[in-house]
C-alpha positions in Angstrom: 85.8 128.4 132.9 86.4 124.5 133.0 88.8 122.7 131.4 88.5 122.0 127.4 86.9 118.2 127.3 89.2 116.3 124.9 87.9 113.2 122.8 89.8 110.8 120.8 89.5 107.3 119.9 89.9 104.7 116.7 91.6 101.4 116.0 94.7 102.7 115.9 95.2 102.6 119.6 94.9 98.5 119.0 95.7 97.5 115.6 98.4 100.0 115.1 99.4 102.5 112.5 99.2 101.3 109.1 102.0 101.6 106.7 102.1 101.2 102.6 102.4 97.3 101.2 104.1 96.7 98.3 102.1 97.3 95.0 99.8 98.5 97.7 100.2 102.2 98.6 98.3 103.2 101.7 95.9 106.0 101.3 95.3 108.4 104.2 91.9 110.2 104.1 90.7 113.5 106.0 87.4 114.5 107.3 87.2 117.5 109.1 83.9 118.6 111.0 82.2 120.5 113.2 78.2 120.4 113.6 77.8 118.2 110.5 75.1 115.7 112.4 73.0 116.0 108.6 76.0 114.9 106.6 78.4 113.3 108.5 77.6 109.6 107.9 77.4 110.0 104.5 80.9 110.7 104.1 81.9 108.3 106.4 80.5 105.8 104.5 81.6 106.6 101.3 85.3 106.2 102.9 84.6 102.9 104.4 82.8 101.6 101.3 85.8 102.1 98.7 86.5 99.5 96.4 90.2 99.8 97.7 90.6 98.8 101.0 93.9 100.0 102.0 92.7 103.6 103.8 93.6 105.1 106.8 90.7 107.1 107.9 91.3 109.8 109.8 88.6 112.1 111.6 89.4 115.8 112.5 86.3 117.1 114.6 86.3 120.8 116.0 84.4 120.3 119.3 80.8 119.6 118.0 78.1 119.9 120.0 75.9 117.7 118.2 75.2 114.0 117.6 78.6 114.2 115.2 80.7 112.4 117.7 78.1 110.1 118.6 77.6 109.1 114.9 82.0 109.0 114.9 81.6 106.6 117.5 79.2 104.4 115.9 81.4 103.5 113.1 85.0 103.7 115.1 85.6 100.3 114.0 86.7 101.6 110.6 88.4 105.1 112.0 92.2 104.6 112.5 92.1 107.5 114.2 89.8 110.7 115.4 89.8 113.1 118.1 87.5 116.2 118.6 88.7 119.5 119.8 88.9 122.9 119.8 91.0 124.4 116.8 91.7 127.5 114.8 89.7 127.3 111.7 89.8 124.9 108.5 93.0 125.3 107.8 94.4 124.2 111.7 92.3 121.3 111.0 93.4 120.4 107.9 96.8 120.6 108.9 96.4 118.2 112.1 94.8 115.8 109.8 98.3 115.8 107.6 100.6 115.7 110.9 98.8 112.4 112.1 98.4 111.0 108.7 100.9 107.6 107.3 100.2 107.0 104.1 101.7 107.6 100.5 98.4 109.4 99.7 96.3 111.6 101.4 93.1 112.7 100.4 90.5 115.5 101.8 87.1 114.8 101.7 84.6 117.2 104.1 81.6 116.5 106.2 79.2 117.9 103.6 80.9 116.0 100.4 81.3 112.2 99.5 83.6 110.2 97.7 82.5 107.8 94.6 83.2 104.3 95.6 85.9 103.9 93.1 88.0 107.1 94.2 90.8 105.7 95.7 90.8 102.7 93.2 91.2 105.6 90.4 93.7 107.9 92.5 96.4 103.9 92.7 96.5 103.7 88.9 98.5 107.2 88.8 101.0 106.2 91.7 103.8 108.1 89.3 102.0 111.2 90.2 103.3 113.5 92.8 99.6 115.2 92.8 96.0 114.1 91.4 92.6 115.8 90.9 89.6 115.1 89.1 86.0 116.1 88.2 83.4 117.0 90.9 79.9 116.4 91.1 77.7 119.4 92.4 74.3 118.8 94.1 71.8 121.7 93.9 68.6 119.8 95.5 67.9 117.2 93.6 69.4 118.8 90.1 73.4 117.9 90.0 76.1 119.2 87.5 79.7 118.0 86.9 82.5 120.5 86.7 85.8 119.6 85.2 89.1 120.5 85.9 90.7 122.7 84.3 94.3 122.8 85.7 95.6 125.5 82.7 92.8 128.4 84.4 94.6 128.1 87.7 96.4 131.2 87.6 93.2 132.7 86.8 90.9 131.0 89.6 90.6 127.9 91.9 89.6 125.5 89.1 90.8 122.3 90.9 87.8 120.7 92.6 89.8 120.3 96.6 87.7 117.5 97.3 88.8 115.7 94.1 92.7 116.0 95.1 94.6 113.6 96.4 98.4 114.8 96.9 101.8 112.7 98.1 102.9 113.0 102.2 105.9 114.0 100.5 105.0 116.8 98.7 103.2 118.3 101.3 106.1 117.9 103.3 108.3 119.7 100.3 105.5 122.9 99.7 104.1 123.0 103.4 100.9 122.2 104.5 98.1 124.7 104.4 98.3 128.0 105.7 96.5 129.6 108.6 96.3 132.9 108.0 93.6 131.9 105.0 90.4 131.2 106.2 88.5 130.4 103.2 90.6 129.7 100.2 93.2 128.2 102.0 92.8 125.6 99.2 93.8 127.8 96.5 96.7 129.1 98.5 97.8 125.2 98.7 97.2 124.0 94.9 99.2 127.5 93.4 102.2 126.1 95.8 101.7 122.5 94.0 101.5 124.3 90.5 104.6 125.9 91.6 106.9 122.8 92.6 105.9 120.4 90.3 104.4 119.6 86.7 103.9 116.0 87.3 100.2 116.2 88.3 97.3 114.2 86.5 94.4 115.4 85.8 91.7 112.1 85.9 88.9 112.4 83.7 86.0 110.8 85.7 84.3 112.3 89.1 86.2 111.8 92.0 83.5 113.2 94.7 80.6 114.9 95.2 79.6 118.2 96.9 76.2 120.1 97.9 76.0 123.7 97.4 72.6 124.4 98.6 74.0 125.5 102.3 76.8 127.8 100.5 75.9 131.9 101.0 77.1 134.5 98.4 78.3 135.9 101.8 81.0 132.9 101.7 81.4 133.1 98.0 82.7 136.3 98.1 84.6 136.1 100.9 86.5 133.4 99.3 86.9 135.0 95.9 88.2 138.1 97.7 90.9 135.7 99.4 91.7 134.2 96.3 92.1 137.9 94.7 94.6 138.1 97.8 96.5 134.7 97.8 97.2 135.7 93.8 98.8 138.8 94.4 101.1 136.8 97.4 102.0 134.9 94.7 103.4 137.3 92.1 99.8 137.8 90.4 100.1 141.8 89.4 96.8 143.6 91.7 95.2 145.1 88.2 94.6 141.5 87.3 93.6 139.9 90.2 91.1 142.8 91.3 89.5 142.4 87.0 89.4 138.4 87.7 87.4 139.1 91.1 84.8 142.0 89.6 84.2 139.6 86.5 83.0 136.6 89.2 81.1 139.2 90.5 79.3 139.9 87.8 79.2 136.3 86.7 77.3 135.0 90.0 75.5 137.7 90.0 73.9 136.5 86.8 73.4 132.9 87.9 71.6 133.9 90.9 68.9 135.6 88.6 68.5 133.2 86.7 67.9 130.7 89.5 65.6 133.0 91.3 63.1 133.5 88.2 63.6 129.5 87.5 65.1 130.0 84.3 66.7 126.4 84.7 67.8 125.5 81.1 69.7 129.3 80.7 71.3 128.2 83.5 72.6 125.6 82.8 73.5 126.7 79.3 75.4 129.6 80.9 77.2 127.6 83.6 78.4 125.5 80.9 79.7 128.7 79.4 81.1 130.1 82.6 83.1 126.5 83.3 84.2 126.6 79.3 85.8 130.2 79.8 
């Protein structure tokens, strides 16, 4: 077999790392991707386009195959720093984002999601926070939905939107960085260890980012709740509970995917807003 091709490139190589101003905290943002041609420039732009300008922008790709690292290289003047490889999974790519990351913030947005162009603008007028999280906009085709947060279920389920969280370099480096063993709800894993160190958290009541869900399987869905069931009892959760929590998802999506099969739209929505209320 040949050797593993190695790409890398952004301004950092020129300009230099960026560090934190005064009054100005730097924010580092994350985009990890692999294959994401469809999405990709989306996100990008919704990084570069941010009404605050003081972002590092850092690109995480996994070896893709596509026209990913061609569209990376189209906009590499406003990438401090990217470099596509092989890697482990999400979380190994979440966690090389982190290592190579310099500023006060850093924030994870995906190749399938996209920031609103106020985000980091919001995320500056907390700085006292050691974590922040917000509301998420979900696109389902052309329908969308806005779920809250709702930081006081967290015990119970992963109600803190990941792409709406924005958490301190030092805290990470306090509760670790994400942990590789998780596959799927590595996310969860992270925000219970965040819960656990630290009360000073704000929850922001606008939408930080946006996400489509028409590419997610109930395959994935329950992988990841099964996870989750898994990452609570690691963390003290008793198993009785955690296994009730997961069959009552179950049942939950179950529901919702009947009603979106026979186009009941309004139910629907009535019931998600039910299910996000509970």
């Amino acid at each position: 077999m040949g050797e593993e091709i190695v790409y890398s490139g952004g301004t950092r190589v020129v300009d230099g790392i960026k560090k934190s101003q005064k009054n100005r905290p730097l924010i580092s943002i994350i985009t990890i991707v692999y294959n994401g041609e469809k999405h990709i420039e989306d996100t990008i732009k919704s990084v570069i386009n941010q009404t605050y300008d003081h972002i590092e922008y850092i690109i995480i790709d996994g070896g893709s195959t596509d026209k990913s690292i061609d569209i990376i290289k189209k906009y590499e003047d406003y990438i401090d720093y990217w470099i596509s490889e092989k890697d482990n999974g999400i979380s190994d790519a979440f966690n090389k984002g982190i290592r190579v990351a310099n500023g006060e913030w850093i924030g994870i947005i995906n190749a399938d999601d996209w920031y609103e162009s106020d985000s980091c603008e919001n995320i500056i007028k907390y700085s006292e926070y050691d974590f922040i999280f917000g509301s998420i906009r979900y696109w389902d085709g052309d329908r969308s939905y806005i779920d809250i947060a709702r930081p006081e279920m967290i015990y119970d389920d992963m109600r803190i939107n990941h792409p709406t969280l924005f958490v301190k370099r030092s805290l990470y480096q306090e509760v670790g960085l994400y942990d590789e063993k998780y596959k799927i709800a590595m996310d969860y894993d992270l925000v219970l260890r965040l819960f656990l160190s630290t009360q000073r958290y704000k929850n922001i009541d606008s939408v930080i980012s946006n996400m489509r869900v028409d590419g997610v399987s109930q395959k994935e869905w329950t992988r990841s709740k099964k996870e989750a069931r898994d990452i609570k009892i690691a963390h003290g959760i008793s198993r009785y509970e955690a296994n009730r929590y997961l069959i009552v998802l179950l049942l939950k999506r179950y529901i919702l995917r009947l009603l979106q099969r026979y186009n009941l739209h309004l139910i629907h929505k009535l019931y998600r807003v039910i299910w996000n209320r509970r």
